[in-house]
C-alpha positions in Angstrom: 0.0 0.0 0.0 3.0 2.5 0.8 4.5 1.5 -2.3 1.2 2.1 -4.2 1.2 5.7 -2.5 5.0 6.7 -3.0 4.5 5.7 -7.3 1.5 7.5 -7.3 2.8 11.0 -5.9 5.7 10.4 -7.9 3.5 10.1 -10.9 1.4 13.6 -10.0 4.5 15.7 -9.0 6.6 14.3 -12.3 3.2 14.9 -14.8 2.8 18.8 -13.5 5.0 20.2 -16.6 2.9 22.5 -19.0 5.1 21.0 -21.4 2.3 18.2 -22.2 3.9 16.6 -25.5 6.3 15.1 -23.4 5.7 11.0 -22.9 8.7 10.4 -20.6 10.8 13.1 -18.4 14.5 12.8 -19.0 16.9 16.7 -18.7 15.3 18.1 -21.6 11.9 17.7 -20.4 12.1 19.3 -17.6 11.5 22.9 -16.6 15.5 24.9 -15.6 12.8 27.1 -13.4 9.2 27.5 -12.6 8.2 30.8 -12.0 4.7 31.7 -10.5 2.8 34.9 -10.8 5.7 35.7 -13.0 6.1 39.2 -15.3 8.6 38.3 -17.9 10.5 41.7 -19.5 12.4 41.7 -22.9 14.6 44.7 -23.9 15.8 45.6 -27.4 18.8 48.5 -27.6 17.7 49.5 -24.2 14.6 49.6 -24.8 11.3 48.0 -23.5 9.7 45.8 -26.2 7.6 43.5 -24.2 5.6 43.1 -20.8 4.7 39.2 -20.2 2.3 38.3 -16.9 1.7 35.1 -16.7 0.0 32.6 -13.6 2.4 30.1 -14.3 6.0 30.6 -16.1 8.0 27.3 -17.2 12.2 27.7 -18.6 13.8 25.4 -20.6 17.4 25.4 -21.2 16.5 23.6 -24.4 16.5 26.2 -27.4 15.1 29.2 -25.3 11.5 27.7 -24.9 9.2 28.9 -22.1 5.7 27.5 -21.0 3.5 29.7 -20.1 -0.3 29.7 -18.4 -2.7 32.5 -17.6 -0.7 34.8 -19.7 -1.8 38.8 -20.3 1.2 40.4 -22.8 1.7 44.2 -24.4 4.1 44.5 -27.0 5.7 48.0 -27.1 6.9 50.4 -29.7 10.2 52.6 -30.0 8.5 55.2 -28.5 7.2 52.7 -25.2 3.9 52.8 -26.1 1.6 49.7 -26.4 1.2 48.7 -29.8 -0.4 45.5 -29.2 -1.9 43.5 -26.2 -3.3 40.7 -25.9 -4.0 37.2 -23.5 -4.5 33.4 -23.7 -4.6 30.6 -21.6 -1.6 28.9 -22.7 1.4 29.8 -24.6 4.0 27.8 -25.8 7.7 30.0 -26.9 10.8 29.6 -28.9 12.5 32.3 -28.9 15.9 31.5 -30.9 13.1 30.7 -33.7 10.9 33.7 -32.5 7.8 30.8 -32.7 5.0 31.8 -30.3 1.9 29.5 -30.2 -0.9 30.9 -28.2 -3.8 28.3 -27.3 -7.4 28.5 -25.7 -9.5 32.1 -25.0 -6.7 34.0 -27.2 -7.9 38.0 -27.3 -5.1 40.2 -29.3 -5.7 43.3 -30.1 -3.4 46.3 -32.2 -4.1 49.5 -31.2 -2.6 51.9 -33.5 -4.4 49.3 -36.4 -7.5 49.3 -34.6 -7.5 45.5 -35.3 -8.7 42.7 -33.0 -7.9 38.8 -33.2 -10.2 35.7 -31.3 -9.0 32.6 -32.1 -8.7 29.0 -29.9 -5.0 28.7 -31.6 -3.0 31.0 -33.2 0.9 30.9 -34.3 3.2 33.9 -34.5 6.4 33.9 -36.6 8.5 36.7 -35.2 11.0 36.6 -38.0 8.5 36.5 -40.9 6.0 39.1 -39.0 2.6 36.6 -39.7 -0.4 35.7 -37.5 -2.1 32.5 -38.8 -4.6 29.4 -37.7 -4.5 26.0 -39.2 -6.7 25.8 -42.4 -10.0 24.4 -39.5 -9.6 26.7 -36.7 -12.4 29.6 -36.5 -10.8 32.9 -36.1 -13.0 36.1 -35.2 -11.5 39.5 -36.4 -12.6 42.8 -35.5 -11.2 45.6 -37.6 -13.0 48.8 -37.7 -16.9 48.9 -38.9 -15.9 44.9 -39.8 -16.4 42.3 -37.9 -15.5 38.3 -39.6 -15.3 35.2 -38.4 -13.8 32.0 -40.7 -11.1 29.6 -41.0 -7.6 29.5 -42.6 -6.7 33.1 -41.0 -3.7 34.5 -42.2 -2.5 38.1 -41.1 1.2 39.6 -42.0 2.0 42.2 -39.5 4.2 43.7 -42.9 1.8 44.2 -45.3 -0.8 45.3 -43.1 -3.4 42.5 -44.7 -5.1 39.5 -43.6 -7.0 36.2 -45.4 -9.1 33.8 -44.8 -8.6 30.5 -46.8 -11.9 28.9 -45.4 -15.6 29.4 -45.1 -16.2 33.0 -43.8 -19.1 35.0 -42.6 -19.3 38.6 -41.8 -20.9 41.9 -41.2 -19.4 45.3 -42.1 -21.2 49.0 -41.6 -20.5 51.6 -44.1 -21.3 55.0 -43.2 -22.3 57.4 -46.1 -23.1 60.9 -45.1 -22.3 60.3 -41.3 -26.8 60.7 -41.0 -27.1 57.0 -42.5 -25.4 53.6 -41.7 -25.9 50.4 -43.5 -24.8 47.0 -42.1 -24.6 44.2 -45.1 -23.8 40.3 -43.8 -21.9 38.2 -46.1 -21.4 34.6 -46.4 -18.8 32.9 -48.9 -17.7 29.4 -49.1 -14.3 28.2 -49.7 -15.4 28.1 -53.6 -16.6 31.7 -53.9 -13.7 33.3 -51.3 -10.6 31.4 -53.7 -11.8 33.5 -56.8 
């Protein structure tokens, strides 16, 4: 029965990594630190670029990647202002490949844009400067009088543009002679948004 016990708690305090992919613990697998009610700082040339909260905070020594839960984040400009913020319930981080994956609840919105992002997943490539889902996932965007929601998202923080590749649905309000508004509410399938 004490035997039984011991296995068990070893089992619970060895499966408590936010690193879930992980089928066996060996050096890479586990955290270098743990870091609770954690706010992460990076600085470029002296100056701030981001502010990371997060509930939970996991290191790894392993390529630069952090684990993160119950994360709030504001990305800043040269100036120090906040150009973008955003939160999700998970993130997972590279950052010698500047990968970010953000998972679950994911709210991001740019400010100077006036552009707002709701996704379940959502991958960030740091190097290239884009924002996209896998081809299922339903992302909701928010960008002025617009508001879409579809699959296949695609946003390139460069160009300034975005894409869906999927189904979409939306609703945008046009306003004529600031006395008259008109909302219209589109549908298009995967056929009629490829052409």
């Amino acid at each position: 029965m004490k035997s039984g016990l011991l296995l068990l708690s070893i089992l619970i305090i060895s499966g408590c990594s936010l690193r879930y992919n992980s089928s066996f613990q060996d050096e890479a697998n586990v955290p270098e630190f743990i870091f609770t009610d954690a706010t992460f700082t990076k600085y470029e040339d002296s100056t701030k670029k981001l502010s990371l909260s997060a509930e939970t905070l996991e290191q790894y020594s392993e390529g630069n990647s952090m684990y993160a839960k119950g994360v709030s984040f504001k990305l800043l400009n040269k100036e120090g202002e906040i150009e973008t913020e955003g939160s999700c319930n998970l993130l997972a981080a590279n950052s010698d490949a500047e990968k970010y994956t953000l998972f679950d609840d994911i709210k991001v919105k740019n400010i100077k844009e006036d552009f707002e992002v709701s996704a379940d997943t959502l991958r960030w490539n740091g190097k290239s400067e884009q924002l996209t889902s896998s081809r299922n996932d339903m992302v909701s965007i928010k960008k002025g009088d617009t508001y879409m929601i579809g699959s296949g998202f695609s946003a390139s923080a460069v160009s300034k543009k975005f894409s869906f590749t999927g189904i979409i649905s939306g609703e945008f309000t046009k306003d004529e002679d600031n006395n008259h508004s008109e909302a219209q509410e589109t549908t298009l399938t995967e056929e009629e948004h490829a052409e």
